[in-house]
C-alpha positions in Angstrom: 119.2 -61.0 105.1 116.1 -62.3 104.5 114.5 -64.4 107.6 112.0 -67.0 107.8 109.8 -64.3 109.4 110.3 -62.0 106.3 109.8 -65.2 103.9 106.5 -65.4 104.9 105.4 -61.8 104.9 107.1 -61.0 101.4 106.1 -64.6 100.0 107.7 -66.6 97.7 105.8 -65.8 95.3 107.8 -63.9 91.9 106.9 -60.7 90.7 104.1 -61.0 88.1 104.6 -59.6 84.4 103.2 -56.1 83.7 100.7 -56.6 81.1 99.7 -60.5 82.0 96.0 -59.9 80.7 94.4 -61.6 83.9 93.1 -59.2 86.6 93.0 -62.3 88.8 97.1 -62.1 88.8 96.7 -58.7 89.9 94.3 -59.1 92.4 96.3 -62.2 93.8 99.5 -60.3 94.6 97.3 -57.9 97.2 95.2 -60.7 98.8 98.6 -63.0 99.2 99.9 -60.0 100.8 97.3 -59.7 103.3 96.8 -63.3 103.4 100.1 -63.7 105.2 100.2 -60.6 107.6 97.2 -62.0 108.5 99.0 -65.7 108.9 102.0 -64.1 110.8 99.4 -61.9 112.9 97.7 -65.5 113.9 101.2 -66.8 114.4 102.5 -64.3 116.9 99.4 -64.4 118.9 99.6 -68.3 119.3 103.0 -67.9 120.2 102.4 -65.0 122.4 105.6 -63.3 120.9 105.6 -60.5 118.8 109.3 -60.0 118.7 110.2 -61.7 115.4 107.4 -59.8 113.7 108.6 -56.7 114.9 111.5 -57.7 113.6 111.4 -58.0 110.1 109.1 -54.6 110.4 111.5 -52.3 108.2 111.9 -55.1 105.7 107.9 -55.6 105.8 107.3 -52.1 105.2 109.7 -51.9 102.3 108.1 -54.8 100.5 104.9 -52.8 100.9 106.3 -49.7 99.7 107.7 -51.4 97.0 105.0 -53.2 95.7 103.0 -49.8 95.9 106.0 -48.4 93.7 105.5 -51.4 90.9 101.5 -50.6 91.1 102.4 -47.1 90.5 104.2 -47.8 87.6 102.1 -50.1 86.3 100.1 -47.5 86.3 101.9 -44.8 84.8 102.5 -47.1 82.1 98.8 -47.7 80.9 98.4 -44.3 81.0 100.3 -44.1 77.9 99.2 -46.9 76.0 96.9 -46.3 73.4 93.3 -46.5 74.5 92.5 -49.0 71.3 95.0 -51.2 73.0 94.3 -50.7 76.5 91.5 -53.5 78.3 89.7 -50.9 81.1 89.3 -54.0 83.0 93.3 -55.0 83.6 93.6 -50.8 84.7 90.7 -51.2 87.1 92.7 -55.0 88.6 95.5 -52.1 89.0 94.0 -49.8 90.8 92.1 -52.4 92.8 95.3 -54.0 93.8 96.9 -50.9 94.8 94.2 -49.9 96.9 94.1 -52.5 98.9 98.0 -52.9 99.2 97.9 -48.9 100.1 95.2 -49.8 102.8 97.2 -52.3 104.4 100.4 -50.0 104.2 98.1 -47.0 106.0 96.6 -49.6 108.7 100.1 -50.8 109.8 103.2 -48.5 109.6 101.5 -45.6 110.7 101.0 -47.3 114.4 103.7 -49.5 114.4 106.9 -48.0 115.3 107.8 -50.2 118.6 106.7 -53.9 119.6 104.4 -52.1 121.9 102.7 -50.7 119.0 102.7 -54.0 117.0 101.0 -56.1 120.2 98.6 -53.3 120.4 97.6 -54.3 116.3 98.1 -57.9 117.4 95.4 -57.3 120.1 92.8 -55.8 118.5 93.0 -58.8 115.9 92.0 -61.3 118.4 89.8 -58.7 120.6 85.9 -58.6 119.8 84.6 -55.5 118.6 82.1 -53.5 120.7 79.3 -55.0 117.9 80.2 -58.1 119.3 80.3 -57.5 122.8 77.0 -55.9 122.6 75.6 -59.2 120.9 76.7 -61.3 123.0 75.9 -59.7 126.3 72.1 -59.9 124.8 72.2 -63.2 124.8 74.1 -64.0 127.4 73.0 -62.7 130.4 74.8 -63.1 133.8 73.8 -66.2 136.0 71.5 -65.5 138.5 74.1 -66.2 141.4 75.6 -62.7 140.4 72.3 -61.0 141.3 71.6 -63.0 144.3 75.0 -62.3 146.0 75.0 -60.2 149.2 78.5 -59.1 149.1 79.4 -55.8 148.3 82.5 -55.8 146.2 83.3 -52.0 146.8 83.8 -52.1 150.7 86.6 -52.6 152.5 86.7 -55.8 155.0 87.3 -54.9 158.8 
Protein backbone atom coordinates (compact mmCIF):
# COMPACT_ATOMS: atom_id res chain seq x y z
CA UNK A 1 0.00 0.00 0.00
CA UNK A 2 1.64 2.96 -0.79
CA UNK A 3 0.96 6.05 1.82
CA UNK A 4 1.13 9.57 1.57
CA UNK A 5 4.24 9.34 3.67
CA UNK A 6 5.85 6.90 1.10
CA UNK A 7 4.45 9.20 -1.85
CA UNK A 8 6.71 11.65 -0.84
CA UNK A 9 9.82 9.77 -0.11
CA UNK A 10 9.61 7.61 -3.41
CA UNK A 11 8.29 10.72 -5.45
CA UNK A 12 6.11 10.84 -8.20
CA UNK A 13 8.45 11.09 -10.34
CA UNK A 14 8.68 7.97 -13.24
CA UNK A 15 11.59 6.03 -13.75
CA UNK A 16 13.85 7.71 -16.33
CA UNK A 17 14.97 5.82 -19.64
CA UNK A 18 18.41 4.17 -19.65
CA UNK A 19 20.33 5.90 -22.18
CA UNK A 20 18.37 9.50 -22.09
CA UNK A 21 21.79 11.32 -23.18
CA UNK A 22 21.36 14.06 -20.40
CA UNK A 23 23.50 13.55 -17.22
CA UNK A 24 21.25 16.17 -15.63
CA UNK A 25 18.32 13.31 -15.76
CA UNK A 26 20.58 11.20 -13.92
CA UNK A 27 21.77 13.42 -11.49
CA UNK A 28 18.09 14.60 -10.86
CA UNK A 29 16.78 11.25 -9.77
CA UNK A 30 19.56 11.21 -6.62
CA UNK A 31 19.09 14.96 -5.64
CA UNK A 32 15.02 14.36 -5.74
CA UNK A 33 15.69 11.55 -3.63
CA UNK A 34 17.50 13.38 -0.99
CA UNK A 35 15.48 16.42 -1.67
CA UNK A 36 12.49 14.72 -0.11
CA UNK A 37 14.10 12.73 2.91
CA UNK A 38 15.25 15.88 3.53
CA UNK A 39 11.42 17.46 3.21
CA UNK A 40 9.94 14.52 5.28
CA UNK A 41 13.04 14.92 7.89
CA UNK A 42 11.82 18.80 8.17
CA UNK A 43 8.33 17.53 8.27
CA UNK A 44 8.61 15.17 11.20
CA UNK A 45 10.47 17.63 13.23
CA UNK A 46 7.80 20.42 12.85
CA UNK A 47 5.35 17.99 13.73
CA UNK A 48 7.38 16.50 16.46
CA UNK A 49 6.32 12.97 15.31
CA UNK A 50 8.46 10.62 13.82
CA UNK A 51 5.99 7.72 13.67
CA UNK A 52 4.73 7.93 10.16
CA UNK A 53 8.25 8.19 8.90
CA UNK A 54 9.23 5.24 10.66
CA UNK A 55 6.58 3.89 9.14
CA UNK A 56 7.03 3.77 5.66
CA UNK A 57 10.93 2.77 6.64
CA UNK A 58 10.89 -0.80 4.96
CA UNK A 59 9.21 0.59 1.89
CA UNK A 60 11.84 3.64 1.96
CA UNK A 61 14.67 1.48 2.17
CA UNK A 62 13.47 -0.67 -0.69
CA UNK A 63 13.02 2.25 -3.06
CA UNK A 64 16.60 2.96 -2.13
CA UNK A 65 17.79 -0.42 -2.71
CA UNK A 66 16.05 -0.48 -5.78
CA UNK A 67 17.08 2.43 -7.34
CA UNK A 68 20.77 1.36 -6.43
CA UNK A 69 19.77 -1.95 -8.34
CA UNK A 70 18.65 0.13 -11.62
CA UNK A 71 22.12 2.27 -11.23
CA UNK A 72 23.81 -0.98 -11.07
CA UNK A 73 22.46 -2.06 -14.13
CA UNK A 74 22.69 0.87 -15.88
CA UNK A 75 25.94 0.27 -15.20
CA UNK A 76 26.48 -3.11 -16.21
CA UNK A 77 25.00 -2.20 -19.38
CA UNK A 78 27.55 0.54 -20.54
CA UNK A 79 30.00 -1.71 -19.81
CA UNK A 80 29.21 -3.47 -22.81
CA UNK A 81 28.50 -1.05 -25.15
CA UNK A 82 31.03 -0.29 -27.57
CA UNK A 83 33.43 2.40 -26.43
CA UNK A 84 32.86 4.38 -30.07
CA UNK A 85 29.28 4.52 -28.92
CA UNK A 86 29.64 5.13 -25.41
CA UNK A 87 29.66 9.32 -24.13
CA UNK A 88 32.22 8.94 -20.80
CA UNK A 89 30.27 11.78 -19.61
CA UNK A 90 26.50 9.98 -19.28
CA UNK A 91 28.85 6.81 -17.34
CA UNK A 92 30.35 9.31 -14.98
CA UNK A 93 26.17 11.02 -14.39
CA UNK A 94 25.94 7.12 -13.48
CA UNK A 95 28.26 6.68 -11.24
CA UNK A 96 27.68 10.07 -9.71
CA UNK A 97 24.17 9.26 -9.13
CA UNK A 98 24.77 6.07 -7.56
CA UNK A 99 27.09 7.42 -5.29
CA UNK A 100 25.21 9.68 -3.84
CA UNK A 101 21.99 7.38 -3.73
CA UNK A 102 24.55 4.62 -1.93
CA UNK A 103 25.59 7.49 0.50
CA UNK A 104 22.19 8.24 1.52
CA UNK A 105 21.32 4.40 1.73
CA UNK A 106 24.73 3.94 4.16
CA UNK A 107 23.77 7.22 6.35
CA UNK A 108 20.18 5.90 7.09
CA UNK A 109 19.40 2.12 7.23
CA UNK A 110 22.40 1.31 8.95
CA UNK A 111 21.10 3.38 12.30
CA UNK A 112 17.65 3.19 11.78
CA UNK A 113 16.09 0.15 12.91
CA UNK A 114 13.55 1.55 15.64
CA UNK A 115 11.81 5.13 15.84
CA UNK A 116 14.31 5.68 18.51
CA UNK A 117 16.91 5.36 16.05
CA UNK A 118 15.08 7.49 13.45
CA UNK A 119 14.47 10.59 16.13
CA UNK A 120 18.07 10.23 16.99
CA UNK A 121 18.76 11.03 12.79
CA UNK A 122 15.93 13.54 13.07
CA UNK A 123 17.87 15.24 15.93
CA UNK A 124 21.10 15.62 14.70
CA UNK A 125 19.34 17.32 11.59
CA UNK A 126 18.16 20.20 13.52
CA UNK A 127 21.06 20.04 16.29
CA UNK A 128 24.14 22.45 15.54
CA UNK A 129 27.33 20.91 15.06
CA UNK A 130 30.18 21.36 17.54
CA UNK A 131 31.76 23.94 14.61
CA UNK A 132 28.86 25.84 15.33
CA UNK A 133 28.65 25.83 18.90
CA UNK A 134 32.18 26.74 19.06
CA UNK A 135 31.33 29.95 16.74
CA UNK A 136 28.84 30.97 18.41
CA UNK A 137 29.91 30.82 21.94
CA UNK A 138 32.95 33.27 20.51
CA UNK A 139 30.69 35.62 19.89
CA UNK A 140 28.34 35.37 22.17
CA UNK A 141 29.57 35.49 25.43
CA UNK A 142 27.43 35.04 28.58
CA UNK A 143 25.80 38.29 30.16
CA UNK A 144 27.59 39.70 32.83
CA UNK A 145 24.78 38.83 35.47
CA UNK A 146 26.08 35.15 35.16
CA UNK A 147 29.50 36.25 36.44
CA UNK A 148 28.27 38.56 39.01
CA UNK A 149 25.93 36.02 40.67
CA UNK A 150 26.84 34.97 44.28
CA UNK A 151 24.91 31.75 44.36
CA UNK A 152 26.55 28.60 44.21
CA UNK A 153 24.58 26.30 42.12
CA UNK A 154 26.36 23.03 43.43
CA UNK A 155 25.31 23.35 47.23
CA UNK A 156 22.62 22.12 48.75
CA UNK A 157 20.05 24.71 50.56
CA UNK A 158 19.66 24.13 54.46
Amino acid sequence: MVTPMLRELAGPFPMRPLFERSWYVHERTARELTEAWADACSQAVQNGSAEELHAARDNYQGILLGHLKILDGYLMLLNHVPEQALEAELTDSIKRTRDTVQKHYDALFPRWQTIDDLEAILLERVSPSNEQLKTLAATHRPPQAWFDEDHNALTTPE
